[in-house]
matplotlib code that plots the C-alpha trace (Angstrom):
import matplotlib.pyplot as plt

x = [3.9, 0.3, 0.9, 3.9, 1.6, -0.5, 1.8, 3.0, -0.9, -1.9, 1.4, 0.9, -3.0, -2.0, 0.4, -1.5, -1.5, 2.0, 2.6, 0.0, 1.7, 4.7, 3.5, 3.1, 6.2, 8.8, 7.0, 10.0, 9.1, 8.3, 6.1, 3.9, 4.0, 2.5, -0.1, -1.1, -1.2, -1.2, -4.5, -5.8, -6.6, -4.0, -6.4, -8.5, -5.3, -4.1, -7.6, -7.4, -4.2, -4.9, -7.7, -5.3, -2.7, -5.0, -6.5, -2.7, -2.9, -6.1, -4.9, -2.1, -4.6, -5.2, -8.7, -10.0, -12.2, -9.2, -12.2, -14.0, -10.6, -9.8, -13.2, -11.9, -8.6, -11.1, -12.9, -9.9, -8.4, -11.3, -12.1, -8.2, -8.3, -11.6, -10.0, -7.2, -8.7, -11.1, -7.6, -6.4, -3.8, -1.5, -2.0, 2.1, 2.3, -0.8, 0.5, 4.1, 2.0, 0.7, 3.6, 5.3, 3.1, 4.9, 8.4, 7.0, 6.0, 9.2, 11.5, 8.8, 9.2, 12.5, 14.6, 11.6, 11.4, 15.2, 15.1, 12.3, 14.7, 12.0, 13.0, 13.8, 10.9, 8.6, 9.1, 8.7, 5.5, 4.4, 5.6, 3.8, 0.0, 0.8, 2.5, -0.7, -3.2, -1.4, -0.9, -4.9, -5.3, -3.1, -5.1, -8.5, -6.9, -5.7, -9.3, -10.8, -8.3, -9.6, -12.6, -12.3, -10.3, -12.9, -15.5, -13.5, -12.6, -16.6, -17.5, -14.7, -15.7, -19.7, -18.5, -16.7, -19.2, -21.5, -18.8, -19.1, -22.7, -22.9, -26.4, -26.0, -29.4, -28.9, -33.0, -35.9, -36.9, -33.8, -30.5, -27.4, -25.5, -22.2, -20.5, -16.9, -15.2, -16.4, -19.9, -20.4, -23.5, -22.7, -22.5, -25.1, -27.4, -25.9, -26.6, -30.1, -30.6, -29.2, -31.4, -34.3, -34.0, -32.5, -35.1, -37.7, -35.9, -35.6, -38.5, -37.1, -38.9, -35.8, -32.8, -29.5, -27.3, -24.0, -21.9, -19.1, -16.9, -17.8, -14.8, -16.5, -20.5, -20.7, -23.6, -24.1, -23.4, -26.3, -28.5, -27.7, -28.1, -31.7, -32.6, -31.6, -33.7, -36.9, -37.0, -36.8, -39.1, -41.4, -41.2, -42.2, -38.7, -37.9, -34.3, -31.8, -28.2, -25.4, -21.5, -22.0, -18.9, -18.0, -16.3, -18.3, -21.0, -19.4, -18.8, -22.5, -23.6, -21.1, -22.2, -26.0, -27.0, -29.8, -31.2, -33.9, -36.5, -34.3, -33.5, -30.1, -28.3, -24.4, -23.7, -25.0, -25.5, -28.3, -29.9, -30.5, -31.9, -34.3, -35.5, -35.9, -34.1, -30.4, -32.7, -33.3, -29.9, -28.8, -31.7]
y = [34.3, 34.0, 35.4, 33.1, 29.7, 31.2, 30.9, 27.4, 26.6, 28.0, 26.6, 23.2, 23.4, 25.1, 22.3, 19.3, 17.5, 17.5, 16.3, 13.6, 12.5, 12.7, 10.4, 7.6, 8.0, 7.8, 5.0, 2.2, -1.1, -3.2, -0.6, 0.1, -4.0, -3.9, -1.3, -3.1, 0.5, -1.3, -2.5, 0.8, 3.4, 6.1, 9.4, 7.7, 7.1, 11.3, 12.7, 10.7, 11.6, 15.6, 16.0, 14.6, 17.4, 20.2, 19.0, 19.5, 23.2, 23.9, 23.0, 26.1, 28.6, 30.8, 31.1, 27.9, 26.0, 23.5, 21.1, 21.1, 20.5, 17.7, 16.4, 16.1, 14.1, 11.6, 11.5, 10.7, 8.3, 6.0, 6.1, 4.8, 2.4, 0.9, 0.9, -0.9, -3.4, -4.2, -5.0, -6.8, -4.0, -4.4, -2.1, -1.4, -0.6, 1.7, 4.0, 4.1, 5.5, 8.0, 9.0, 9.3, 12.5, 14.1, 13.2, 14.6, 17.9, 18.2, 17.6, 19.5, 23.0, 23.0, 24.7, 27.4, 28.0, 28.5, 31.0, 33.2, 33.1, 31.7, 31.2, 27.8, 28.8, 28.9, 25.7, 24.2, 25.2, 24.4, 21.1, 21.0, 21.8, 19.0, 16.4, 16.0, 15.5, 12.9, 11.1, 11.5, 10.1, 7.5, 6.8, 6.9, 3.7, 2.1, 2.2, 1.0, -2.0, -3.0, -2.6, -4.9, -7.5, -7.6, -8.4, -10.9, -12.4, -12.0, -13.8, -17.2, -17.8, -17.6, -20.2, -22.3, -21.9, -23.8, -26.0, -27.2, -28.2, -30.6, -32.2, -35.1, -36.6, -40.1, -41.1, -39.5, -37.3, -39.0, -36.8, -37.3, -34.2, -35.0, -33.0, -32.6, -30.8, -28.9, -27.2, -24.0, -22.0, -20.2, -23.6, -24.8, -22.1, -22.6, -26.3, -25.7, -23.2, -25.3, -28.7, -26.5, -24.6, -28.2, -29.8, -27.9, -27.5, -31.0, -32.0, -34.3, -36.6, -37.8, -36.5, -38.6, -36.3, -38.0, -36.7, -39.5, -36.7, -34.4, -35.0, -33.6, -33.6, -31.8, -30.0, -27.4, -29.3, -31.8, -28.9, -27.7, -31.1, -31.3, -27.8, -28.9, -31.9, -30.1, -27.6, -30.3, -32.0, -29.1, -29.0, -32.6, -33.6, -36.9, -37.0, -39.7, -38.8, -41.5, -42.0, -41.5, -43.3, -45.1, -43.0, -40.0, -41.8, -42.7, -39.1, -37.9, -40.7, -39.4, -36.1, -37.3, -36.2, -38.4, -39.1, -40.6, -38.5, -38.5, -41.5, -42.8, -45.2, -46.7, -46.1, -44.6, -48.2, -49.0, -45.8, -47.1, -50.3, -48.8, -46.6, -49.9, -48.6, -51.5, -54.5, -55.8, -55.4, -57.8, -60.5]
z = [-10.9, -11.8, -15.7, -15.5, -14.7, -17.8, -20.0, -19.2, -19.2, -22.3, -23.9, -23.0, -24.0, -27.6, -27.9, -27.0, -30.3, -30.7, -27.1, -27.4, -30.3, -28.5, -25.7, -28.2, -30.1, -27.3, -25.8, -25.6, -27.8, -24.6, -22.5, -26.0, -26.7, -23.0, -23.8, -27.4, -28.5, -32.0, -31.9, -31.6, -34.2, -34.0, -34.1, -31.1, -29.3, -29.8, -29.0, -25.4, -24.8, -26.3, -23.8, -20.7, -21.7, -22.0, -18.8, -17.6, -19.2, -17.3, -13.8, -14.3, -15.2, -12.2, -13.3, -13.3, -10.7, -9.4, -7.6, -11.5, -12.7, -10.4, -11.5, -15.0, -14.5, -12.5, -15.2, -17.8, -15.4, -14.6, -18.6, -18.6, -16.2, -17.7, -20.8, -20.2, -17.5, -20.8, -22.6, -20.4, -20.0, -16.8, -14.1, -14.2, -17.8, -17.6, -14.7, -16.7, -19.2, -17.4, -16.0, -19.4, -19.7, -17.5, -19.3, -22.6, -21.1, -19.9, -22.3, -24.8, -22.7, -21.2, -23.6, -24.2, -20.6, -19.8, -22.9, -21.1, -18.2, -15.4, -11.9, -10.3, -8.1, -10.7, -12.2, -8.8, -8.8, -11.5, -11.1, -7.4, -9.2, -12.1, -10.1, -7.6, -10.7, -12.3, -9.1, -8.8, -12.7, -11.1, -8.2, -9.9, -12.8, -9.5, -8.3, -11.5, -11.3, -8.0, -9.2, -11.6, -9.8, -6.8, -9.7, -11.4, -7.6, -7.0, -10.5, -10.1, -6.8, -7.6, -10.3, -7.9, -5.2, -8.3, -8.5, -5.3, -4.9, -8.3, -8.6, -10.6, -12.0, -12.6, -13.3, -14.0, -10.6, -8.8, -8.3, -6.8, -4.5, -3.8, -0.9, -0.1, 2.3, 5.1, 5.6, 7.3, 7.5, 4.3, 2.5, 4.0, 3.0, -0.9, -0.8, 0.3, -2.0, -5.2, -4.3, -3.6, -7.4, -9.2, -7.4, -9.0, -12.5, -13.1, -11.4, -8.5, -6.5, -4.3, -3.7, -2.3, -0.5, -0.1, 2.9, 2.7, 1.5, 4.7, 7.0, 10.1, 11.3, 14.4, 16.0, 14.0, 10.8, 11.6, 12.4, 8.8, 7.2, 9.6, 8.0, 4.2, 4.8, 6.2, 3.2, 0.6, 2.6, 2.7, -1.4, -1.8, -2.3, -0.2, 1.1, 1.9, 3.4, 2.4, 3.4, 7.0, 7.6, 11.2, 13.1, 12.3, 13.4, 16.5, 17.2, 16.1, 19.2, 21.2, 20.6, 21.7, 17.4, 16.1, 12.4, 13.2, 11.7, 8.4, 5.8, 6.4, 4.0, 4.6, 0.5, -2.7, -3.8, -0.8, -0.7, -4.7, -3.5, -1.4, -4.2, -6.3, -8.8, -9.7, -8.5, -12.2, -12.8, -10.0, -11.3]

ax = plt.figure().add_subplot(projection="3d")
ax.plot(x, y, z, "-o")
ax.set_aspect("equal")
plt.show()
């Protein structure tokens, strides 16, 4: 059995340029469209696809260290999927590829190995040491797309997180933060965290946060607002909170929340007039 598993190995691994080559050519015209194969310089695209089949060779060599050979399908399959998540590849037309290795191999040796009159058994088990390693090359691009997808997930919502806390300067040391929507601790923290860094960039002297937006201040979202103000406070920023509309200010009194200690103005347009800054306008 062993001297049988030789053979196959060292067949497929003395054959390897003609199988890679095969890999490409029976591609079908949609699965190599997916793959953009095209793009790619044909020699770089047999090498790859030569080292994966002697790879295959290797695994049926009784010889060989199976854990160091395991090691080197990793290898080739996170170099794949990295590949092809930098193409833009899909994750469906990547692992058809791989699997059209195993096709090729196939189709390659069948009529060689029916002339050398193998058993049933042996083909079984040859087929039982290849199948598992593909399926780990398979697993390995698999991980390399999640990889990728958490970090593209990780990147858009860093953007919209940005997104979300605008500061808008509209004079010199004077900026405008919008909020809407809800604020949680997280946000709280990020909102803090922008005014503090934009406060310094652009050299701010006051800052109107406008919470008309906010469709619930409860307890915990004034002690947030409190702690936003306190910091700015503490960086020489001066603070006013705007769009506190009626009804959540009924339920901040009902709710026993006071502002007192912080600057408090119906709309953008007042807490303007109490900077001075529109009064010319109005003369």
């Amino acid at each position: 059995m062993k001297d049988e598993l030789r053979y196959i190995g060292e067949k497929i691994q003395e054959n390897k340029d003609i199988i890679a080559k095969s890999v490409l050519q029976r591609l079908d015209s949609n699965l190599g469209h997916d793959l953009r194969l095209l793009s790619l310089p044909n020699e770089e695209l047999y090498d790859f696809n030569a080292e994966l089949v002697y790879i295959i060779g290797s695994v049926l060599l009784p010889e060989e260290n199976k854990e160091e050979v395991k090691q080197h399908f990793l290898s080739w399959g996170s170099r794949a999927g990295q590949a092809a998540t930098d193409m833009n590849i899909s994750l469906t037309a990547t692992l058809q590829y791989v699997s059209n290795f195993r096709s090729v191999i196939w189709d390659i040796f069948t009529e060689e190995l029916e002339e050398r009159h193998f058993a049933a058994i042996t083909m079984l088990d040859v087929s039982k040491i290849i199948d598992p390693m593909l399926e780990t090359v398979s697993f390995e691009i698999g991980r390399q797309f999640e990889s990728h997808n958490k970090k593209m997930v990780s990147i858009a919502y860093s953007a919209l997180e940005e997104l979300s806390v605008p500061v808008v300067p509209i004079y010199e040391g004077l900026a405008v933060i919008p909020i809407v929507g809800e604020i949680d601790t997280h946000r709280a923290k990020l909102i803090m965290e922008t005014a503090l860094t934009q406060g310094s960039a652009l050299d701010l002297d006051n800052i109107i946060l406008d919470v008309s937006g906010v469709l619930m201040i409860d307890t915990m979202v004034a002690d947030q607002i409190f702690h936003i103000v306190q910091s700015l406070r503490l960086s020489g920023i001066k603070t006013i909170i705007t769009g506190i509309r009626p009804e959540i200010a009924q339920t901040m009194v009902s709710l026993g929340l006071e502002f007192r200690s912080i600057t408090t103005q119906s709309t953008l347009k007042n807490a303007l007039h109490l900077l001075g800054y529109g009064k010319l306008d109005e003369q």
